[in-house]
C-alpha positions as CSV (number, residue, x, y, z in Angstrom):
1,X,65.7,56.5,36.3
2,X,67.4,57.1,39.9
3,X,65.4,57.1,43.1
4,X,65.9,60.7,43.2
5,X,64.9,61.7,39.9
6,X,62.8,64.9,39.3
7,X,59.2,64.5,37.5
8,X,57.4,66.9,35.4
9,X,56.2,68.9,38.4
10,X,60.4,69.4,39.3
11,X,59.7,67.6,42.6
12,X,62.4,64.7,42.9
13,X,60.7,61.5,44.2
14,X,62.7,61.4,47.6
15,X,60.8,64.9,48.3
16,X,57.6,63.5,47.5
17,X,58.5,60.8,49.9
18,X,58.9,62.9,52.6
19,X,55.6,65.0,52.2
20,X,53.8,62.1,52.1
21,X,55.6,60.9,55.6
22,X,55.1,63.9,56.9
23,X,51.0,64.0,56.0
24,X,50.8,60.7,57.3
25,X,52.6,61.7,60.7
26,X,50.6,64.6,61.1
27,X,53.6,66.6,60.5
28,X,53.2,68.8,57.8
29,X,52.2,72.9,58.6
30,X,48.8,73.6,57.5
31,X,48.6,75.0,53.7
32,X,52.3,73.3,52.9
33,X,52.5,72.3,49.5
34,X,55.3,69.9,47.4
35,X,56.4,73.4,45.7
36,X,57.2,74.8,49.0
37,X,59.7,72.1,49.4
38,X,61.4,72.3,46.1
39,X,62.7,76.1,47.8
40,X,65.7,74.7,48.9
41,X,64.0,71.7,50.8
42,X,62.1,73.8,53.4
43,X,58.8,73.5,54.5
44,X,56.3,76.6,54.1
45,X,56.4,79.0,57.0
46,X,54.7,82.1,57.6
47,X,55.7,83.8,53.8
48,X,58.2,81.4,53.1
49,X,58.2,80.9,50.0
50,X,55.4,82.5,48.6
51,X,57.1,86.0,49.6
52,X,60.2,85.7,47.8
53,X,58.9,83.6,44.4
54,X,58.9,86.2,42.0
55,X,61.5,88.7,41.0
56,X,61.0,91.3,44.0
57,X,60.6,90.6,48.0
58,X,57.8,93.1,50.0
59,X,58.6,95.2,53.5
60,X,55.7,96.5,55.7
61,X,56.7,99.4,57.4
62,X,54.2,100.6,60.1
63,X,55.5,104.0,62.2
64,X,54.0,107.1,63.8
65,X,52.9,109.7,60.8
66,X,50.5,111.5,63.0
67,X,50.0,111.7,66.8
68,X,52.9,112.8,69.8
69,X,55.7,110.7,67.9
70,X,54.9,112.1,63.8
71,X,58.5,113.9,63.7
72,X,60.2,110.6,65.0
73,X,58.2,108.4,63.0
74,X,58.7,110.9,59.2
75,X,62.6,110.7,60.0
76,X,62.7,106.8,60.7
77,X,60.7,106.5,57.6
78,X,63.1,108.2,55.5
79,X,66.1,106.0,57.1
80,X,64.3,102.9,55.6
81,X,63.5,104.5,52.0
82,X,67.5,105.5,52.1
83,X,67.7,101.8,53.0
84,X,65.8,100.1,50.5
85,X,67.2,102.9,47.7
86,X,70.7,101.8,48.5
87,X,70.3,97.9,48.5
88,X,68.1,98.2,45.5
89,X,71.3,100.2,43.8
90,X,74.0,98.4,45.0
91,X,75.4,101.4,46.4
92,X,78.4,101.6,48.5
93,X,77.6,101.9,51.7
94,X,75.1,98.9,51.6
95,X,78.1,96.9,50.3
96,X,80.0,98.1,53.2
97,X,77.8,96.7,55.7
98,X,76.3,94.1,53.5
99,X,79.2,92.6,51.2
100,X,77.4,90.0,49.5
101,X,74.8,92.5,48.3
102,X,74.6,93.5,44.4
103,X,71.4,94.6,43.4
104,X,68.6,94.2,45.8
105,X,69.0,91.5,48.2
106,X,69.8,88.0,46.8
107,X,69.1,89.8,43.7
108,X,65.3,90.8,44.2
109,X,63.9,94.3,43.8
110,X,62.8,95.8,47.9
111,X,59.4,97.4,47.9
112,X,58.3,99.0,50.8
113,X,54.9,99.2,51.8
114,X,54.1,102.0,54.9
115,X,51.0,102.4,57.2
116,X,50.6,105.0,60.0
117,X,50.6,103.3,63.5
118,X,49.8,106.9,65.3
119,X,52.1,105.0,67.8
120,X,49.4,102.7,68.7
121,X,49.7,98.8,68.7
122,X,46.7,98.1,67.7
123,X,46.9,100.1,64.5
124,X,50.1,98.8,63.8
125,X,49.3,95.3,64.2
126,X,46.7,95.6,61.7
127,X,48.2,96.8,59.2
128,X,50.9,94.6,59.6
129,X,49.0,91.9,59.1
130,X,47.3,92.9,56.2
131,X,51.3,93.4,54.9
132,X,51.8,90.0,55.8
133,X,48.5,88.0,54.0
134,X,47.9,90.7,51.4
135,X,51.5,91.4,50.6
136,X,53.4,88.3,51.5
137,X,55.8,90.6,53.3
138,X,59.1,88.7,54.1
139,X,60.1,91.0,56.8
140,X,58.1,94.1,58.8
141,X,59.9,96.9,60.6
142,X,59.0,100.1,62.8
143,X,58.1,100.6,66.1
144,X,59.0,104.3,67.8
145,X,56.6,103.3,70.6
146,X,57.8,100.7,72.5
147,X,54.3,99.5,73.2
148,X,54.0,98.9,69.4
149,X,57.6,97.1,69.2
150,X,56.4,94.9,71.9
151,X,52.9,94.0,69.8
152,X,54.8,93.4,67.1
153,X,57.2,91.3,68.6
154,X,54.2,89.1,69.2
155,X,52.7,89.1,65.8
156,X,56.1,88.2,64.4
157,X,56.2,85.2,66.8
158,X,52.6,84.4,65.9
159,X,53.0,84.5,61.9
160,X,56.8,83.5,61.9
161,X,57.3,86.6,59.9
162,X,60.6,88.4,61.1
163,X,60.3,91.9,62.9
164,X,63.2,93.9,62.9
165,X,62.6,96.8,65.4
166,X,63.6,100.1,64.0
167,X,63.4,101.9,67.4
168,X,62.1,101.0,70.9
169,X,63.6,102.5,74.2
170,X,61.9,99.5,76.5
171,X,64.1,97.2,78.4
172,X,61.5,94.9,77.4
173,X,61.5,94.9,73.6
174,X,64.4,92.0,74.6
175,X,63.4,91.3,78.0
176,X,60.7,89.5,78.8
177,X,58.7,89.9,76.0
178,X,61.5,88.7,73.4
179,X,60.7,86.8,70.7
180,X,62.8,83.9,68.2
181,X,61.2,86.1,65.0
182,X,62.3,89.8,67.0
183,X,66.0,91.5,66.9
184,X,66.8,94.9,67.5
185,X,69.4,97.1,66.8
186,X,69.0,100.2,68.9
187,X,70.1,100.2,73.0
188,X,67.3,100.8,75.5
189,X,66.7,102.0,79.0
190,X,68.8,100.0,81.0
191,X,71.9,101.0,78.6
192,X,71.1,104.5,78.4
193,X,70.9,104.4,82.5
194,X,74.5,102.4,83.0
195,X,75.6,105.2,80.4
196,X,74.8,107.9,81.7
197,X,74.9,107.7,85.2
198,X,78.4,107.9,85.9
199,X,78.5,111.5,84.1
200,X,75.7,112.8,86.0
201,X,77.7,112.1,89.2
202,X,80.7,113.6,88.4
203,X,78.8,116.7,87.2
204,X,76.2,117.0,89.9
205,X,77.7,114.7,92.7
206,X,76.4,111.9,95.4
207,X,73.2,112.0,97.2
208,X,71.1,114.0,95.4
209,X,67.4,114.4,94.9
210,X,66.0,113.7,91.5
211,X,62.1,114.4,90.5
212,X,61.3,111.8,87.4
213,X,58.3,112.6,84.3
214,X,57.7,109.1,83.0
215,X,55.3,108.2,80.2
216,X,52.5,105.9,81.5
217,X,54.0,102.7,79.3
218,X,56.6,99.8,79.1
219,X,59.2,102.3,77.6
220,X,58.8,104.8,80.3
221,X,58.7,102.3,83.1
222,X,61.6,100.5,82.0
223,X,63.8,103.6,81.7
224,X,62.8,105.3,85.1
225,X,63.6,102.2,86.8
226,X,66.6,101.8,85.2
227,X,67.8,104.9,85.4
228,X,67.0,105.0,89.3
229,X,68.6,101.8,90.3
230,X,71.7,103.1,89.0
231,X,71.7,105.8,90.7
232,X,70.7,105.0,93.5
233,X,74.2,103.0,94.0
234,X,75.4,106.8,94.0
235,X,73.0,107.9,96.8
236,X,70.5,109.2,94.4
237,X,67.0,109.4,96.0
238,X,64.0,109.7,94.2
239,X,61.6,112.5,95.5
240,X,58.8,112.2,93.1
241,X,57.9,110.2,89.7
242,X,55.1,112.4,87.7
243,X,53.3,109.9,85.7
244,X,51.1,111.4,82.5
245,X,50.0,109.7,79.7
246,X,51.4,109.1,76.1
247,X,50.3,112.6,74.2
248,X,49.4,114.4,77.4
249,X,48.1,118.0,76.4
250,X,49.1,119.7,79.4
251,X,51.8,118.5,82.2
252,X,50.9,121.4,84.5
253,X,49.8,119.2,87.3
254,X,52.8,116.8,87.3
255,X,55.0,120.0,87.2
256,X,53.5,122.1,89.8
257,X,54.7,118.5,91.7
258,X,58.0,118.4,90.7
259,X,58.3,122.4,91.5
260,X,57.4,121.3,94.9
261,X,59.2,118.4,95.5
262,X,63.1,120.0,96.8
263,X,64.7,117.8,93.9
264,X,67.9,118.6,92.4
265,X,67.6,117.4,89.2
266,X,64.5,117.3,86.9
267,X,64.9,113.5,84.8
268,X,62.8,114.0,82.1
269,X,61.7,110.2,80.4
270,X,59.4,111.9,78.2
271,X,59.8,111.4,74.6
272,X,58.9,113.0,71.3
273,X,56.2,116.1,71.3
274,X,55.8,114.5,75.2
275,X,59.2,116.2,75.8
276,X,58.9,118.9,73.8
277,X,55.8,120.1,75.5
278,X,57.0,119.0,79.0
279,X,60.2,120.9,78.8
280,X,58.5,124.2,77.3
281,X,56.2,124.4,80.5
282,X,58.7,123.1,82.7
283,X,60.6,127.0,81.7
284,X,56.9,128.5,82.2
285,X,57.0,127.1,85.8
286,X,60.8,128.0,86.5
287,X,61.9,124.9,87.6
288,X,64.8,125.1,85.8
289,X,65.7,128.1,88.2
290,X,66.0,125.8,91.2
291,X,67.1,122.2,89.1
292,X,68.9,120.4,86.4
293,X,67.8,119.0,83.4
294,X,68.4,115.4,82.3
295,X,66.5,113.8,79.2
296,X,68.2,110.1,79.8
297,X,67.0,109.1,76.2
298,X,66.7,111.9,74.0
299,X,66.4,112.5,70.4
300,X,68.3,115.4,68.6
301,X,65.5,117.6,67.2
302,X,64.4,117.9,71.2
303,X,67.4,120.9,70.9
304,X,65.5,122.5,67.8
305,X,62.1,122.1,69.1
306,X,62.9,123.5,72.7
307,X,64.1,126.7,71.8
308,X,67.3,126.6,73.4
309,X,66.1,124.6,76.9
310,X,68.4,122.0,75.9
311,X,71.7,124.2,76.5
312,X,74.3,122.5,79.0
313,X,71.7,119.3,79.3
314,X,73.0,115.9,79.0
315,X,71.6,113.1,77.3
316,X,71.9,109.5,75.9
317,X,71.0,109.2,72.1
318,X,71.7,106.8,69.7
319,X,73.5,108.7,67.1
320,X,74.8,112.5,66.3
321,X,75.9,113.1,63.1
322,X,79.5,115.1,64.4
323,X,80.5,111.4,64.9
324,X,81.3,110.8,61.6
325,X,85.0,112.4,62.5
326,X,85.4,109.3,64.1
327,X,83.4,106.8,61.9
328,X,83.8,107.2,57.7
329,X,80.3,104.8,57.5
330,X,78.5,107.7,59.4
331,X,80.5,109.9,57.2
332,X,78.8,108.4,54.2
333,X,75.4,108.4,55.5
334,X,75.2,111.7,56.4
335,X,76.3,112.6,53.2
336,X,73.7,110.5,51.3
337,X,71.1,111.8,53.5
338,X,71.1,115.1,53.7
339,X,71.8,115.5,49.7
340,X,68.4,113.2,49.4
341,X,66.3,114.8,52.5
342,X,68.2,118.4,53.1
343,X,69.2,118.1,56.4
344,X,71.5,115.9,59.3
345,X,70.2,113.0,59.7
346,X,68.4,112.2,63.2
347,X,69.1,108.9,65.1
348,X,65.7,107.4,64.1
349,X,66.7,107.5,60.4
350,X,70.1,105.9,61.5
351,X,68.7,102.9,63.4
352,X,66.0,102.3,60.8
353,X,68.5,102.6,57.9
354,X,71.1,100.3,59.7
355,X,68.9,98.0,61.0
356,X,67.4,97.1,57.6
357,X,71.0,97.5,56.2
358,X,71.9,94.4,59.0
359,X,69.0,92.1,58.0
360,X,69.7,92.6,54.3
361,X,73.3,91.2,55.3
362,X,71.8,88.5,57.2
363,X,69.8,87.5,54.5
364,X,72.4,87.5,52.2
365,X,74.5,85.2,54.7
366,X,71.8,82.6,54.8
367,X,71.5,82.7,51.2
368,X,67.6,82.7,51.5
369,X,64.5,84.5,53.1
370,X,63.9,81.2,55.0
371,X,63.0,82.6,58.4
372,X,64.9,80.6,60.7
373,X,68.1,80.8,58.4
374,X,68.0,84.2,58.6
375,X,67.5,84.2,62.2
376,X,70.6,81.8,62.7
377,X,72.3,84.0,61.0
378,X,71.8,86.9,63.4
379,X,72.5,84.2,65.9
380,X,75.7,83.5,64.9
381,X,77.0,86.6,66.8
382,X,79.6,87.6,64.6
383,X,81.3,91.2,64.4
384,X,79.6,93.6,61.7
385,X,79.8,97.0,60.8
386,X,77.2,99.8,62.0
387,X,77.4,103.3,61.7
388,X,78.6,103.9,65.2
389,X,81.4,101.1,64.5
390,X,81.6,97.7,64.8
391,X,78.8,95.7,66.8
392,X,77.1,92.3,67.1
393,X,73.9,90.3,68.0
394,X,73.3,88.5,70.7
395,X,72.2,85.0,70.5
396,X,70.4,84.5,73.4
397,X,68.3,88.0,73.4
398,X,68.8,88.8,69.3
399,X,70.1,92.3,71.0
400,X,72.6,94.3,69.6
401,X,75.7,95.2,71.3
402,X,76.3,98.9,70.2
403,X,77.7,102.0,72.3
404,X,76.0,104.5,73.7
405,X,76.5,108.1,72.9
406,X,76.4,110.8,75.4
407,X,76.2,114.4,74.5
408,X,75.4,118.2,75.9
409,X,73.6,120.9,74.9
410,X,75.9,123.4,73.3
411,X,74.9,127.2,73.6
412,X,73.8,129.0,70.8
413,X,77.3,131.2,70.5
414,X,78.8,127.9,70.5
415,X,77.1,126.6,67.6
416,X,79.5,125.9,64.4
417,X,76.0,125.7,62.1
418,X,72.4,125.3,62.2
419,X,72.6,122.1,63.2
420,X,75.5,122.0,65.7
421,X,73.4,121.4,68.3
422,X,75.6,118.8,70.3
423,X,79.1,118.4,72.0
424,X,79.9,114.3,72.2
425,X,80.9,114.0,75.8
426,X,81.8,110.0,75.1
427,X,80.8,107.7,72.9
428,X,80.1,104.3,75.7
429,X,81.5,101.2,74.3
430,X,78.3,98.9,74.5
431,X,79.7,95.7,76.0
432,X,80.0,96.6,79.4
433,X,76.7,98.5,79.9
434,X,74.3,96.4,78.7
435,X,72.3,93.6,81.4
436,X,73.0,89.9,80.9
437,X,71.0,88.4,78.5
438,X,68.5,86.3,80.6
439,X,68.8,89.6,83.4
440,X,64.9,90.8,82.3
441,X,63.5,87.3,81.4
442,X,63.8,86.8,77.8
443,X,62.7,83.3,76.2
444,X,63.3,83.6,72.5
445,X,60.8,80.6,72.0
446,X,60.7,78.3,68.8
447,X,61.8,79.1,64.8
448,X,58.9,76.7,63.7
C-alpha cells in the first residue's frame, strides 16, 4: 500500500499526518475534525464544511420588515428570493452574470432563511447568529441600515462566515470598519457626493448656502460630510446641519431651523419613511417656497410616497429601471420582476439580487464554499457583469466599482406611466468617483 493510501474512514495517511502535526503544534482550530480535511484538504472554518455537506447550502437574510426602513427592507427581500429562484433554476440571467452556474450553485439547492432586523444591529446580529450555528449558513446578507451592515461586518469577521452587504449608504461599511469576510456591491456616500456635486453647481451655481437633515448614525454622517467637502471646493457653505434620530416622529423642530437659516438649498440625508415624513412637513412649513431640494442618496418610491415633492429634485440612486434602454441585463430583470412581484423594480431589490447573483459567481470560481477561496476570488478584481454594466471588486477594500446614477424628478404631465417617475440625467462611470481604497482606513484583517 502507498504512503498516501486512503483507509476505511477515506482519510489518506498523509492527511492524518498532518492533523496529528498540527494537534501536536497547537495548530489545529478548535472543533476541527479529519473529515473536515478530506473537503478538498481545508481545515474547518466558521461553516466550512459542515454548511455545504449535504445536497443544499443555507442563506440568512436579516432586513427591515417593520420600523422607518419596512418598504426598503420588503423590496430588497424580494431581490434576494428572485436571486435564489434564478440560481436554483438555472435561469438565464444568473448564467449571464454567473457562467459556471447550472442548477443551484456548485450544484446545491439555495434556501433562504429571513429574520426582521427592524433596522437594528442588535436584532440583526442575533438572528444571524442563530443562522449561522443553527443553520450552518454559508453566507448571510442584508443590511438597509448602515449601522446593521457595519455589526454585521463584525460578526462575519468574528465567525468567518462571509457577509455580503445588500445595501448600506456609509462610507464606512468599507472604510474603517472593513472586514476580510465583508464585500459590498452598492456605492455609498462619498460616491454619491463626487457624483452629484458637479450637477448641483451647474444647476444652482457657486457659493451657495445649503441647510443639511442628517440621520443621527454612521450612514448619515458619512454622507453629510461627504457631500459637504465636495462642495465646499465650489464655495458651498453649510448654514445648518439638523440632526434627528433614526424614525423621528416629527422633524418640526429641525425644520422650523432650516426655515430660518437663509440657505439655498435644503440637502435632505434622510432615508426611507425618515425622508418621506421629512419632506411632507418640509411643504407644511414652505421651505420649498424660499429653497431647493436635494435628496443626495435617494430611493425611487421617495417620488410615489411624497406626493409629487420630488418634481425637478435631483438625486443619486443606485438603479432606475428606464436604464435598461442602455443595459439588456436590466432589461431582463425588470422583466422577471415585475411578471413575479407586479411592479418596477426598486434599487434595493437590484443590489440585493445582484449582489447574491456576484457571490454565487464567486463561488462558482473557487469551486467551493471555502471562505477564503471565495474571498480570493472576489479579490482577484476581475471585470463582471452587473445590471448597470460591467464592474469589479476591489482587493484592497472588497468594494465594488460601479457608476452612479443621477436622476430628476419628472412632473406629473411628463410622466410616460405610473411608474415614470425619473429622467436619467447621467449615468457616472464609477472609477473616477470613488476615494482611494486605504482614503477612510480600511484593514481587511485575516481569512483564518
Amino acid at each position: 500500500m502507498s504512503r498516501n493510501s486512503i483507509d476505511k474512514t477515506g482519510v489518506s495517511r498523509r492527511t492524518m499526518l498532518q492533523v496529528a502535526a498540527g494537534l501536536a503544534g497547537g495548530m489545529v482550530i478548535p472543533g476541527t475534525t479529519l473529515r473536515a480535511y478530506a473537503a478538498g484538504d481545508h481545515p474547518a472554518i466558521g461553516t466550512y464544511p459542515a454548511g455545504s455537506s449535504g445536497n443544499s447550502v443555507t442563506i440568512g437574510a436579516s432586513v427591515p420588515r417593520t420600523g422607518t426602513y419596512a418598504v426598503q427592507g420588503e423590496d430588497e427581500l424580494k431581490g434576494y428570493q428572485l436571486a435564489v429562484e434564478h440560481l436554483n433554476q438555472g435561469h438565464e440571467l444568473a448564467k449571464k452574470v454567473s457562467p459556471k452556474t447550472k442548477k443551484g450553485v456548485l450544484g446545491k439547492e439555495l434556501k433562504l432563511v429571513v429574520a426582521d432586523s427592524a433596522a437594528k444591529p442588535n436584532e440583526a446580529v442575533q438572528a444571524q447568529q442563530r443562522f449561522i450555528s443553527e443553520n450552518k449558513a454559508v453566507m448571510i446578507t442584508g443590511g438597509t441600515s448602515s449601522a446593521v451592515a457595519v455589526a454585521l461586518n463584525k460578526l462575519a469577521q468574528r465567525e468567518k462566515v462571509l457577509f455580503v452587504c445588500g445595501i448600506s449608504g456609509s462610507n464606512d461599511t468599507t472604510g474603517k470598519d472593513c472586514v476580510r469576510y465583508g464585500v459590498r456591491q452598492n456605492f455609498f456616500g462619498q460616491t454619491a457626493a463626487a457624483a452629484i456635486a458637479p450637477v448641483l453647481v451647474k444647476q444652482f451655481g457657486k457659493n451657495k448656502k445649503a441647510a443639511y437633515m442628517t440621520p443621527d448614525y454612521t450612514y448619515g454622517h458619512t454622507v453629510t460630510k461627504s457631500v459637504q467637502d465636495i462642495l465646499a471646493k465650489s464655495g458651498w457653505t453649510t448654514v445648518t446641519n439638523q440632526v434627528s434620530p433614526l424614525g423621528a416622529p416629527d422633524f418640526s423642530s429641525y425644520l422650523l431651523n432650516v426655515a430660518n437659516s437663509g440657505a439655498d438649498v435644503l440637502i435632505n440625508v434622510n432615508w426611507g419613511h425618515d425622508a418621506v415624513l421629512s419632506i411632507q412637513q418640509a411643504k407644511q412649513f414652505g421651505i420649498f417656497d424660499k429653497m431647493k431640494l436635494v435628496v443626495p442618496y435617494q430611493v425611487p418610491f421617495l417620488a410615489r410616497e411624497t406626493g409629487g415633492l420630488m418634481e425637478g429634485v435631483y438625486a443619486a440612486t443606485d438603479y432606475w429601471w428606464t436604464i435598461e434602454d442602455k443595459y439588456p441585463l436590466a432589461k431582463m430583470f425588470n422583466e422577471t420582476f415585475e411578471k413575479k412581484f407586479g411592479y418596477k423594480p426598486e434599487w434595493g431589490a437590484e443590489n440585493a439580487y445582484i449582489s447574491f447573483l456576484h457571490w454565487a459567481r464567486m463561488v462558482e470560481e473557487a469551486g467551493s464554499f471555502y471562505p477564503p477561496d471565495v474571498i480570493k476570488a472576489y479579490e482577484k478584481g476581475e471585470t463582471i457583469p452587473s445590471l448597470v454594466g460591467d464592474v469589479h471588486y476591489r482587493p484592497e477594500d472588497h468594494q465594488c466599482i460601479r457608476p452612479v446614477i443621477i436622476v430628476k424628478g419628472k412632473a406629473k404631465k411628463d410622466m410616460k406611466g405610473k411608474e415614470d417617475w425619473y429622467d436619467i440625467v447621467e449615468v457616472v462611470p464609477g472609477a473616477g468617483l470613488m476615494q482611494k481604497p486605504d482614503e477612510f482606513g480600511c484593514k481587511l484583517g485575516d481569512y483564518t
